[in-house]
Phi, psi and omega in degrees: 000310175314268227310309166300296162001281182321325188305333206264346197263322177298314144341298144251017170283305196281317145345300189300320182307323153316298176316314176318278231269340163301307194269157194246126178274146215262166166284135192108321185289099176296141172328294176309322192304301184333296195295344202277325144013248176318333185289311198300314199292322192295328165326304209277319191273339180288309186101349156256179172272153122002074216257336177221091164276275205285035151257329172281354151289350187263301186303327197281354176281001182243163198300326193296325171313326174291005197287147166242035164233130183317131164298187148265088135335338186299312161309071179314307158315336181265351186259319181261353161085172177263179180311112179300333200239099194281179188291150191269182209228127156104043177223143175243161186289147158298117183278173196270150175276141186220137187235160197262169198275337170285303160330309211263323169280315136021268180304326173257010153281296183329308177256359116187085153274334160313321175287324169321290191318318204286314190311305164320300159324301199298324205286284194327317175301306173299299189304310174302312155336301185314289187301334169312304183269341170287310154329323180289300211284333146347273195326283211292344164317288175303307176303341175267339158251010134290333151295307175310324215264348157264003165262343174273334190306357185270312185342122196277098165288333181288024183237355201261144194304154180314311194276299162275043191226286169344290182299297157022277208284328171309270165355308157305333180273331186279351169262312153337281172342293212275354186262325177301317197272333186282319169312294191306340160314281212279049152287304190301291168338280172329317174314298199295329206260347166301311210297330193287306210287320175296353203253339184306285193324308197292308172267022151303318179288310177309350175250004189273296160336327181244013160295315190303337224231184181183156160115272197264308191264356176287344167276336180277337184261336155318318159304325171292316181305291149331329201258283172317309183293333147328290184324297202340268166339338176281279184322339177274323200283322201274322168312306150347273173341296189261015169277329209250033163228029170266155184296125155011295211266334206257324205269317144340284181285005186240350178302302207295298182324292197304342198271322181282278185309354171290326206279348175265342154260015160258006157305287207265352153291346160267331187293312176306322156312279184331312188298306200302317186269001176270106184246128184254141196275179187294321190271353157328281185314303169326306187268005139329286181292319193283336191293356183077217186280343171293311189307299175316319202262345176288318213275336190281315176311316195287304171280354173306303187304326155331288179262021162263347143317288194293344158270338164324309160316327192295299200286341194283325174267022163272290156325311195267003176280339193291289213312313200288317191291001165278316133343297162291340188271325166317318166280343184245356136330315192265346163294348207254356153281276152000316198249011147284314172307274225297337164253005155272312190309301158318294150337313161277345170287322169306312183291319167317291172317328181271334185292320183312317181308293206311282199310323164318323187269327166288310184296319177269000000 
């Protein structure tokens, strides 16, 4: 871009500049009187104005300059002349570098993809934050219009004029309505998540088993694992689905869940690495066989901790499906409280209305 420019600029820079060192200044006449001068002069014979008088105040100070007929501008050395600033001594001028055109596309695929890459990371980083805090704020949103909405379901109606006692009541039955239908939904969900949690607990043990084994069969039950870790993912994908095709208040809490088993299958997609990638050399294996029973009571202690890891895990999602099916049988005890008050309430308004019609019909 610089380069074009110059091309277009030099040209009449070196012109004015002839004109400059040509004209003879009159008495009286100032360095400005001088340039106005010359600018007149340039007009006449260029046919246009002067366009960079402060690039040719810069350019008439170096000696290539002093010429007073144009120079070849082309030649960058030749118009600014050479480097003024000698050389350190016992040092040679640096010959030019010069790269081949596979070297220079090579080095600029390299690098970038390498920024493709970093950018990609970061962008990928920013959208999980993101999605992270929009998600916290779902939860807390939905718990703040699940509260509103068990205060209204309390709302007393018999003291209220027909017509908003109507309207209420509608309203009240249609948030019943939507907590009955969001339990019976995330049944299926309970359904993805027993089964996701026994097929975890199984490879845990099948990968504490194939840390132990080696060769042939250590390959075949890793092919068993990979095969589980297939399901795994089916269930989540399914889980995943049918969460997020439950009503707002129901799906906010089943998000968070579904958010725990993934970071637990990808625990055990690094446990299956790690297993894939330990390949122990011969003398290794030797020095296996000869520690004995120290070597044994270490290999048992380890898995012993394995699977008391996996049952903890077992039993901790086991606590939290009982907490939520507790949760629900609670929410839906207290509707069905609610929508008893609300037909007794209904019953005495009636019976009230049939004593009033009788004393009317008595009264005439």
């Amino acid at each position: 871009m610089l380069t074009g420019k110059w091309t277009r600029m030099h040209g009449d820079c070196q012109r004015f500049n002839a004109y400059y060192k040509q004209a003879n200044r009159k008495s009286g006449e100032n360095e400005a009187d001088l340039i106005e001068t010359v600018k007149t002069v340039y007009l006449e014979r260029v046919g246009k104005k002067f366009q960079y008088p402060h690039v040719w105040k810069i350019l008439k100070e170096y000696p290539k300059w002093d010429a007073a007929e144009p120079i070849d501008g082309d030649n960058l050395q030749e118009v600014f002349g050479p480097d003024k600033r000698e050389r350190p001594a016992g040092k040679q001028r640096a010959g030019k570098k010069q790269k081949s055109v596979e070297t220079s596309g090579s080095t600029g695929g390299s690098q970038s993809e390498s920024v493709s890459s970093l950018v990609s990371q970061d962008y990928r980083r920013k959208c999980d934050a993101a999605q992270r805090a929009y998600e916290v704020q779902m939860e807390k949103d939905l718990a703040i219009k699940k509260c509103e909405e068990m205060k209204f379901l309390m709302i007393d109606t018999s003291n209220l004029p027909p017509h908003k006692r109507a309207f209420i009541e509608r309203q009240q039955a249609e948030i019943m309505r939507k907590y009955q239908d969001a339990g019976e939904m995330s049944e299926v969900f309970e359904g993805y998540e027993r089964q996701y949690c026994e097929l975890s607990a199984g490879l845990s043990k099948k990968c504490t088993s194939a840390s132990l084994l080696d060769g042939e069969q250590k390959k075949q039950k890793l092919s068993e694992i990979r095969v589980g870790l297939e399901e795994a993912e089916s269930l989540i994908r399914k889980m995943d689905l049918e969460a997020r095709s439950l009503q707002p208040n129901v799906k906010a809490v089943l998000l968070a869940k579904l958010r725990e088993y993934k970071s637990d299958l990808n625990n055990l997609k690094s446990e299956v690495k790690r297993i894939s990638s330990a390949n122990l050399n011969q003398a290794a294996r030797d020095e296996l066989l000869e520690s004995g029973m120290a070597d044994a009571s270490t290999v048992s202690a380890d898995q012993k901790a394995r699977l008391l890891m996996s049952t903890e895990r077992l039993n901790k999602t086991s606590d939290r499906v009982r907490d939520s099916r507790r949760t629900m049988l609670e929410t839906e005890e207290l509707g069905v409280s609610i929508l008893q008050d609300l037909n007794q309430q209904r019953q005495s308004l009636l019976h009230a209305h049939g004593t009033v019609e009788i004393a009317s019909s008595t009264g005439n």
